[in-house]
BAMARDREN-776248 format. One record per residue (C-alpha): x, y, z; chain; residue number from 1. Coordinates in steps of 0.2 Angstrom, whole numbers, plus 5000, padded with zeros to 4 digits. Layout:
BEGIN
   xx   yy   zz chain   n
    X    Y    Z     A NUM
...
! end
This chain:
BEGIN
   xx   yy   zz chain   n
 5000 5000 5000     A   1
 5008 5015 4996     A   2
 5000 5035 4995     A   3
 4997 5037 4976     A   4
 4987 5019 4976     A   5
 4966 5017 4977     A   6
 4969 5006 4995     A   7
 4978 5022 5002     A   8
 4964 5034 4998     A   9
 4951 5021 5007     A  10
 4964 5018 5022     A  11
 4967 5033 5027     A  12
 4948 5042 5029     A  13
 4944 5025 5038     A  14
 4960 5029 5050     A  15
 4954 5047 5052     A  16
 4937 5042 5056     A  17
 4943 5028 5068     A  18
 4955 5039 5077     A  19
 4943 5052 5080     A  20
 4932 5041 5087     A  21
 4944 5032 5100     A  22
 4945 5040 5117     A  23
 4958 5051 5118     A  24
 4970 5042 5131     A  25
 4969 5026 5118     A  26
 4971 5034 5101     A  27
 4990 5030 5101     A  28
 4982 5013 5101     A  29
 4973 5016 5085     A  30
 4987 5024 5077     A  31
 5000 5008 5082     A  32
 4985 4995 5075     A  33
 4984 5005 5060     A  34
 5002 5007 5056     A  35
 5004 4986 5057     A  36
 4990 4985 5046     A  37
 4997 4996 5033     A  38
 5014 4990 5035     A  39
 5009 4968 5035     A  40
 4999 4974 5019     A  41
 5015 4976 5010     A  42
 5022 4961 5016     A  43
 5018 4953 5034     A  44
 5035 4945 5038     A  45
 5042 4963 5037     A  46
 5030 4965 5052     A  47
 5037 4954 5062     A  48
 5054 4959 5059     A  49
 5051 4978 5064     A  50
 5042 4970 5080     A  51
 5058 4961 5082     A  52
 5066 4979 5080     A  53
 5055 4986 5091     A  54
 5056 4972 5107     A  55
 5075 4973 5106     A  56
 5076 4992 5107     A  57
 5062 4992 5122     A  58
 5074 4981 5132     A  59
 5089 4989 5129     A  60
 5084 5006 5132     A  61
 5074 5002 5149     A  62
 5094 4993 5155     A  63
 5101 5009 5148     A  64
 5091 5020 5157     A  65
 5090 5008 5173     A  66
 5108 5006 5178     A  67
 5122 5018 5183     A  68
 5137 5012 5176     A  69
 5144 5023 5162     A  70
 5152 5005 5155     A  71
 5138 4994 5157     A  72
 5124 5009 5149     A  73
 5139 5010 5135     A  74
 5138 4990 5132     A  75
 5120 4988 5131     A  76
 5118 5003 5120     A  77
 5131 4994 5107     A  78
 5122 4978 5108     A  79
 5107 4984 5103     A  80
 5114 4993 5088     A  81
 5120 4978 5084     A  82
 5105 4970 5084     A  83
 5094 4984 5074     A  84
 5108 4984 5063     A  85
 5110 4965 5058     A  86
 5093 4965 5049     A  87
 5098 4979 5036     A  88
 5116 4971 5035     A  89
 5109 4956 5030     A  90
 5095 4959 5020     A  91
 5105 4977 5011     A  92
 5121 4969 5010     A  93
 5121 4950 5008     A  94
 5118 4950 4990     A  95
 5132 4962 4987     A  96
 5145 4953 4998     A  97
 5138 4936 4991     A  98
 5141 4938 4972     A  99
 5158 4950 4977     A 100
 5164 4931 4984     A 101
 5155 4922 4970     A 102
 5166 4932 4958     A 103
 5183 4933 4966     A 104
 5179 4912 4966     A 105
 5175 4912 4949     A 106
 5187 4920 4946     A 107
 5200 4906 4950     A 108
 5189 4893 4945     A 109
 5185 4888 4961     A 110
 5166 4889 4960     A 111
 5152 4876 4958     A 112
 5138 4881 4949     A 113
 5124 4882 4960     A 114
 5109 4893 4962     A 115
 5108 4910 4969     A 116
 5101 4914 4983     A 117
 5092 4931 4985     A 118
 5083 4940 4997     A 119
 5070 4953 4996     A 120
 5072 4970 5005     A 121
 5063 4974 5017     A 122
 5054 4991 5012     A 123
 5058 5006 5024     A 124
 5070 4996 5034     A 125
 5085 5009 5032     A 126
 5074 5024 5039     A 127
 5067 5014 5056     A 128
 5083 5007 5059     A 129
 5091 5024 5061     A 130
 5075 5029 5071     A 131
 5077 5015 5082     A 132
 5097 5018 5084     A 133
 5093 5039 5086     A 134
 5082 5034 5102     A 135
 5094 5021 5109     A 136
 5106 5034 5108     A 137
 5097 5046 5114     A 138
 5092 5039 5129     A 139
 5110 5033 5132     A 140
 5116 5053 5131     A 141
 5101 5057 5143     A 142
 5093 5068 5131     A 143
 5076 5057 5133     A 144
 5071 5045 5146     A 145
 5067 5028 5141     A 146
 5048 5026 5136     A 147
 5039 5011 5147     A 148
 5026 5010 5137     A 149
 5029 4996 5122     A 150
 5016 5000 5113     A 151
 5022 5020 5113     A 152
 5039 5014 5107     A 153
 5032 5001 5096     A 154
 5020 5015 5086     A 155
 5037 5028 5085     A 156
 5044 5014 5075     A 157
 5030 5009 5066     A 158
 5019 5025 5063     A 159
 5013 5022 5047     A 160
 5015 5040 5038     A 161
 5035 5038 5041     A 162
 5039 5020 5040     A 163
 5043 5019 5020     A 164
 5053 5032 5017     A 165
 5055 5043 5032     A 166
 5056 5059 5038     A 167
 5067 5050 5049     A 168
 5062 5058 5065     A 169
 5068 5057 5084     A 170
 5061 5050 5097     A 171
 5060 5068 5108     A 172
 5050 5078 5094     A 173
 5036 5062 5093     A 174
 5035 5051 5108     A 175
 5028 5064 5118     A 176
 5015 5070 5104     A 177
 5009 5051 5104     A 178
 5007 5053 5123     A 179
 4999 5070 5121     A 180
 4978 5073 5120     A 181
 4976 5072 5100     A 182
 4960 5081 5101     A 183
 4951 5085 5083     A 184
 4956 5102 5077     A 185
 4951 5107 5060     A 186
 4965 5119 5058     A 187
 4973 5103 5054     A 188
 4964 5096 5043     A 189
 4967 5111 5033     A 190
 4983 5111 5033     A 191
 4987 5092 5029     A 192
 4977 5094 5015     A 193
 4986 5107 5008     A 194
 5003 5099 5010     A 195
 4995 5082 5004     A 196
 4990 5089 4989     A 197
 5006 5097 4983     A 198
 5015 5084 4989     A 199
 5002 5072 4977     A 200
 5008 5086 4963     A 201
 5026 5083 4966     A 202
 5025 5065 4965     A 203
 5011 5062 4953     A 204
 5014 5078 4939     A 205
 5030 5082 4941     A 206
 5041 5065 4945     A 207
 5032 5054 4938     A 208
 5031 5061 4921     A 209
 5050 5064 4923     A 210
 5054 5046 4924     A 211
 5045 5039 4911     A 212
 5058 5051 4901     A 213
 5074 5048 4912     A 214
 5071 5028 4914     A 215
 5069 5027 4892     A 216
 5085 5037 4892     A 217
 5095 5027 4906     A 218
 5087 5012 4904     A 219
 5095 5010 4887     A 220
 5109 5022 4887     A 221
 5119 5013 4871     A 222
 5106 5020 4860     A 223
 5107 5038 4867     A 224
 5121 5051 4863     A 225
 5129 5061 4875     A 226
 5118 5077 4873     A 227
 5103 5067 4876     A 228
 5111 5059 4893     A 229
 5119 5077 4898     A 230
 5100 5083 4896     A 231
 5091 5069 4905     A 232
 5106 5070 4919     A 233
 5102 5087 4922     A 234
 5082 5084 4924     A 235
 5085 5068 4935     A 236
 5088 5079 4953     A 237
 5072 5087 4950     A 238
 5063 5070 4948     A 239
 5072 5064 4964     A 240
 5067 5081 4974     A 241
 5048 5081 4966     A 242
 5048 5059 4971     A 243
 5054 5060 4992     A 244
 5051 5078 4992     A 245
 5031 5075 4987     A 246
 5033 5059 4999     A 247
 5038 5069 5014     A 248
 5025 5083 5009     A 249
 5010 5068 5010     A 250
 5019 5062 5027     A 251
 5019 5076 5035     A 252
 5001 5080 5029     A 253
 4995 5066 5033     A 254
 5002 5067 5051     A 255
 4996 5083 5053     A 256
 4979 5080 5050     A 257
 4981 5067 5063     A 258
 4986 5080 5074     A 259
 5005 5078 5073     A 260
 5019 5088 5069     A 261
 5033 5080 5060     A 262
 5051 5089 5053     A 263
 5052 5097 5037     A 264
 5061 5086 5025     A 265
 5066 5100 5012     A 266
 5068 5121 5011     A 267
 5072 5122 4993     A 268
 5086 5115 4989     A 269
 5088 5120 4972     A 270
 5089 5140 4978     A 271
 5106 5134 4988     A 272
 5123 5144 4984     A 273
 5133 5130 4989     A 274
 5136 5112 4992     A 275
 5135 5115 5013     A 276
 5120 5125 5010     A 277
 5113 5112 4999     A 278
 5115 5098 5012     A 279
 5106 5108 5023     A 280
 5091 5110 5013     A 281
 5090 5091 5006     A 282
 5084 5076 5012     A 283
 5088 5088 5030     A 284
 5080 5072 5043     A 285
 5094 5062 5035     A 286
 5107 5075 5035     A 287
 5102 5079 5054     A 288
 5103 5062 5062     A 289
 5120 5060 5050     A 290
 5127 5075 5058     A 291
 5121 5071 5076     A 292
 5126 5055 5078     A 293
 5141 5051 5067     A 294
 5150 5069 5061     A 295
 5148 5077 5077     A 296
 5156 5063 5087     A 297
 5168 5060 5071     A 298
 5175 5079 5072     A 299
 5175 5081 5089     A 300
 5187 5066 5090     A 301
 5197 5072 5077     A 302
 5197 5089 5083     A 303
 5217 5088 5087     A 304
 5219 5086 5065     A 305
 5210 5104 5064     A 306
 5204 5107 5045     A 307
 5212 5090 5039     A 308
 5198 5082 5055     A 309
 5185 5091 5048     A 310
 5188 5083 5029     A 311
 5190 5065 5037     A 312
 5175 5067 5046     A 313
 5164 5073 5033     A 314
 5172 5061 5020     A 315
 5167 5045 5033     A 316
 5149 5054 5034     A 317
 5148 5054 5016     A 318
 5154 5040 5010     A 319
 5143 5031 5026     A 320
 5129 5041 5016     A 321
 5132 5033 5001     A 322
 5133 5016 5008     A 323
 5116 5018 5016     A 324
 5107 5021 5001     A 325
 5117 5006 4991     A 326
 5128 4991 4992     A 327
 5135 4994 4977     A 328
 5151 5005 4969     A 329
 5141 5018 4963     A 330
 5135 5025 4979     A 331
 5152 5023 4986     A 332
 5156 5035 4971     A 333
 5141 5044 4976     A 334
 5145 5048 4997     A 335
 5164 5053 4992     A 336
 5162 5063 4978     A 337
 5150 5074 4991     A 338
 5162 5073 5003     A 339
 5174 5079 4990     A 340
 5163 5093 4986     A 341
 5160 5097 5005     A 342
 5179 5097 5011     A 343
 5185 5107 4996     A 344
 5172 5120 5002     A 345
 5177 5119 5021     A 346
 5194 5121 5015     A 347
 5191 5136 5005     A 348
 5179 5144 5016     A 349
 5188 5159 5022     A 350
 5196 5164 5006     A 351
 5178 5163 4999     A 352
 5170 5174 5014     A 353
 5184 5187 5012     A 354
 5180 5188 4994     A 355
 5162 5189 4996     A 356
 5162 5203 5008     A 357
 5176 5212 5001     A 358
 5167 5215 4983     A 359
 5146 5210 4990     A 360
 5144 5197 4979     A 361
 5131 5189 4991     A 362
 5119 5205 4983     A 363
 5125 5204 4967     A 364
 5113 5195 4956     A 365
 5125 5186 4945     A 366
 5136 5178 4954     A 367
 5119 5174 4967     A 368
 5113 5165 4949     A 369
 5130 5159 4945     A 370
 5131 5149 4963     A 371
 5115 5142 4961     A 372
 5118 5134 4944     A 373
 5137 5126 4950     A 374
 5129 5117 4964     A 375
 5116 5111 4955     A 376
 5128 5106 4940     A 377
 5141 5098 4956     A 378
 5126 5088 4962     A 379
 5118 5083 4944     A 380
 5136 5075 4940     A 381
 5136 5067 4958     A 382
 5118 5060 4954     A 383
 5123 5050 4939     A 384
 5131 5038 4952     A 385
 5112 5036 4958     A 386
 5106 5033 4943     A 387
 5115 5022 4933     A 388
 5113 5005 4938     A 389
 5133 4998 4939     A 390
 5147 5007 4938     A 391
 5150 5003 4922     A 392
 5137 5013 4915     A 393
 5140 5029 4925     A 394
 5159 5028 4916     A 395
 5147 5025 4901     A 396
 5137 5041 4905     A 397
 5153 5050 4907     A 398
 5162 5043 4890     A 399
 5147 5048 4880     A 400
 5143 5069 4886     A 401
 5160 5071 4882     A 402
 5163 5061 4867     A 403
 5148 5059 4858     A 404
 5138 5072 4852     A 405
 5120 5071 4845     A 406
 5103 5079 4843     A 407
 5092 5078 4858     A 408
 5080 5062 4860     A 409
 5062 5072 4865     A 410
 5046 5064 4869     A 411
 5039 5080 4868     A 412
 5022 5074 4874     A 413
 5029 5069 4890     A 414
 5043 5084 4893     A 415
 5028 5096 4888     A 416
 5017 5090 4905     A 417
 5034 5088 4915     A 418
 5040 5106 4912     A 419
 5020 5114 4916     A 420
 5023 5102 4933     A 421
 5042 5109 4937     A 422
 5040 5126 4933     A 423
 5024 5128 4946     A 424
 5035 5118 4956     A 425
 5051 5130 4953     A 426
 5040 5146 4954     A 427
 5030 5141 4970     A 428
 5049 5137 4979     A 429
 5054 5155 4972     A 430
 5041 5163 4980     A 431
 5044 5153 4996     A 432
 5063 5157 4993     A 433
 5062 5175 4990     A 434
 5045 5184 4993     A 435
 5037 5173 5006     A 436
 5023 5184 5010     A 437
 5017 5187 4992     A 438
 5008 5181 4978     A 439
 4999 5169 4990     A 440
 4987 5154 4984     A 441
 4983 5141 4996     A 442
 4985 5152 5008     A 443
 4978 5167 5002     A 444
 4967 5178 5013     A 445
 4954 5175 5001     A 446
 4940 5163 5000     A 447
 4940 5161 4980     A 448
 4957 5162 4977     A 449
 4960 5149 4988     A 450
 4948 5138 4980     A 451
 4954 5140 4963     A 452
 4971 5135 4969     A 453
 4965 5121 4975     A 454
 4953 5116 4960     A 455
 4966 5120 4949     A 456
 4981 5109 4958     A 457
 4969 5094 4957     A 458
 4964 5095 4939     A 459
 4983 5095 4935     A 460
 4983 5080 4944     A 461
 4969 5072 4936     A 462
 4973 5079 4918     A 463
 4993 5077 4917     A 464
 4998 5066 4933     A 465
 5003 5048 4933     A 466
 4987 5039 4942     A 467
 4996 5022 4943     A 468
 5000 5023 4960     A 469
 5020 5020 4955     A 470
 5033 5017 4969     A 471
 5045 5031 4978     A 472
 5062 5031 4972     A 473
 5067 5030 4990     A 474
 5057 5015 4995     A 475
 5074 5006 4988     A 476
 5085 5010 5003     A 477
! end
């Protein structure tokens, strides 16, 4: 069951109408029971493992919270990161580490041909596995007290809005927001449909029509030249933005109408002068729990190595990154060419302050323009890493926008509807950007123009959107 289906549009009134009805002290209840039920619809066993998940990080916390020992809360914490973690090593990795032995033995001749053994991921597993690990944490740095109530810790892993493909949140901004009285509050209502319906825009108008485009292009990249690859390499970070972007917009609606706040995921990201900046704005839950819990801990340790600490750190962050979304070389690539990007900034961070203040170039329109498009050209060329499938057709990618020009592959049918979907999208994060307070729609003071906003949005949807209830790009890691 995923938001764009049919099932998702009858689940989710039905949960509404269900939640509202519970007495307040037990609607966590009806949230947990609901969150199982949409997660075992995708595939029950994947219940059970989060349950597993879920046990072991209630008993390890309540140990961490319960003794005094420094040593003793430091071993139980590791243990059960440890055992949150084997699942996604297994399932993420085993396929990867299994055919890099099967090769290396082929390789010698020393493999009998037998039949591979795969196994299917788990969907969502990478973002409550992080949620689980920032909440054992957590409770080991005394930031939250361990929850005593199973089912309360059992529905922050589980809550059904989050569980495929984040925000990833923390255990301080949500446990006590389960614990609180959700009382019905039609403000609410209003503004989780609002979100939910750009954030079925994003997905459904303006990514969706973008990979039908991309995936003909990378999906058979021999036949394309190297024009038509630069072009479609250059559209893809807009189809990733407009795919977990519009899936955190939904989430988050979806949660607030339930009466829950849950973190931003992006802030325009596209509008970003530089790669730091850029990181702050993108895919920002991930970023935050990266920077929390691994390069805070990673550069305060290497804080004796000064600037050359700070690169390390950020390279083991990155690369840590990459690995998270992928078991493969490409993402490797991936997490160090940002890490690359990132340290060569750090490093050059005070000669580009100078300079900036010394001629106020931060005012000066060009180079504001001339920013914007270098980070977006740096993180299109990083990208091509995500895309391509093996390594060996991200080289491909490469060999061919340098060597192999061509005249551009159009389906102008399709790259018509997509560019009416990313320019409202570009202009709507322009206003957001720069005039905040102006030009207002779904938020307009008046009735009308509200109305037509939202009558307009939906008939996009219905006229030019993808209505096949497709996956999320990020239901892969």
């Amino acid at each position: 069951m995923v938001f764009t289906s049919l099932n998702f549009l009858l689940f989710f009134p039905a949960v509404i109408l269900l939640f509202y009805i519970t007495p307040i002290k037990y609607r966590w209840t009806t949230l947990l029971v609901a969150s199982y039920f949409f997660y075992l619809n995708i595939e029950p066993v994947f219940g059970l493992l989060t349950a597993l998940i879920t046990l072991s990080t209630y008993f390890f916390t309540r140990l961490i919270d319960k003794v005094k020992d420094d040593k003793q809360k430091s071993k139980y914490m590791y243990i059960n990161i440890s055992i949150v973690l084997l699942p996604l090593f297994f399932f993420k990795y085993f396929t990867a580490i299994n055919d890099g032995i099967f090769d290396i033995l082929e390789l010698y001749e020393m493999r009998w041909v037998l039949p591979k053994i795969t196994f299917l991921l788990p969907v969502g597993i990478s973002f409550y596995t992080f949620m689980a690990i920032g909440y054992t944490i957590d409770v080991y740095n005394e930031e939250v007290e361990a929850e005593k109530n199973i089912g309360i810790v059992a529905l922050f892993i589980s809550f059904f809005p989050l569980i495929l493909s984040g925000p990833i949140e923390r255990a301080k901004n949500m446990i006590p927001q389960f614990k609180s009285d959700l009382k019905l509050n039609p403000a609410n209502f209003s503004i989780g449909l609002k979100l939910m319906l750009w954030g079925y825009f994003m997905k459904l108008v303006v990514a969706d029509r973008l990979a039908i485009y991309v995936d003909s292009v990378y999906g058979n990249l021999a036949n394309h030249n190297g024009d038509t690859i630069l072009f479609t390499s250059l559209l893809y970070p807009v189809q990733v933005y407009a795919d977990l972007g519009g899936y955190s917009l939904i989430a988050i609606g979806v949660s607030k109408i339930l009466g829950l706040d849950v973190m931003p995921n992006f802030k325009r990201p596209f509008f970003a002068t530089s790669m730091a900046e850029f990181w702050r704005r993108w895919h920002m839950s991930l970023i935050t729990w990266l920077t929390d819990y691994v390069y805070t801990p990673l550069s305060f340790s290497f804080r004796k190595y000064g600037v050359s600490g700070i690169v390390l750190a950020l390279m083991v962050t990155f690369v840590l990154s990459g690995v998270w979304h992928g078991a493969t070389l490409n993402f490797v690539v991936w997490g160090v060419l940002q890490g690359l990007f990132l340290s060569v900034e750090a490093l050059m961070n005070k000669r580009k302050t100078k300079m900036e203040n010394r001629y106020k170039l931060k005012s000066n329109f060009l180079y504001v323009i001339f920013s914007i498009g270098i980070t977006y050209f740096l993180f299109s060329i990083s990208q091509v890493f995500g895309r391509a499938v093996t390594f060996e057709d991200s080289i491909a990618v490469f060999q061919k926008v340098l060597f192999e020009r061509g005249s551009l592959f159009l389906d102008k049918t399709t790259l018509a509807y997509a560019a009416i979907g990313i320019s409202m999208l570009l202009l709507s994060d322009f206003r957001d950007e720069y005039f905040p307070k102006k030009f207002l729609l779904f938020n307009n003071k008046h009735f009308m123009i509200r109305l037509t906003s939202y009558l307009c949005v939906a008939l996009l949807i219905l006229w030019i959107g993808i209505l096949n209830g497709g996956q999320f790009i990020y239901f892969k890691f």
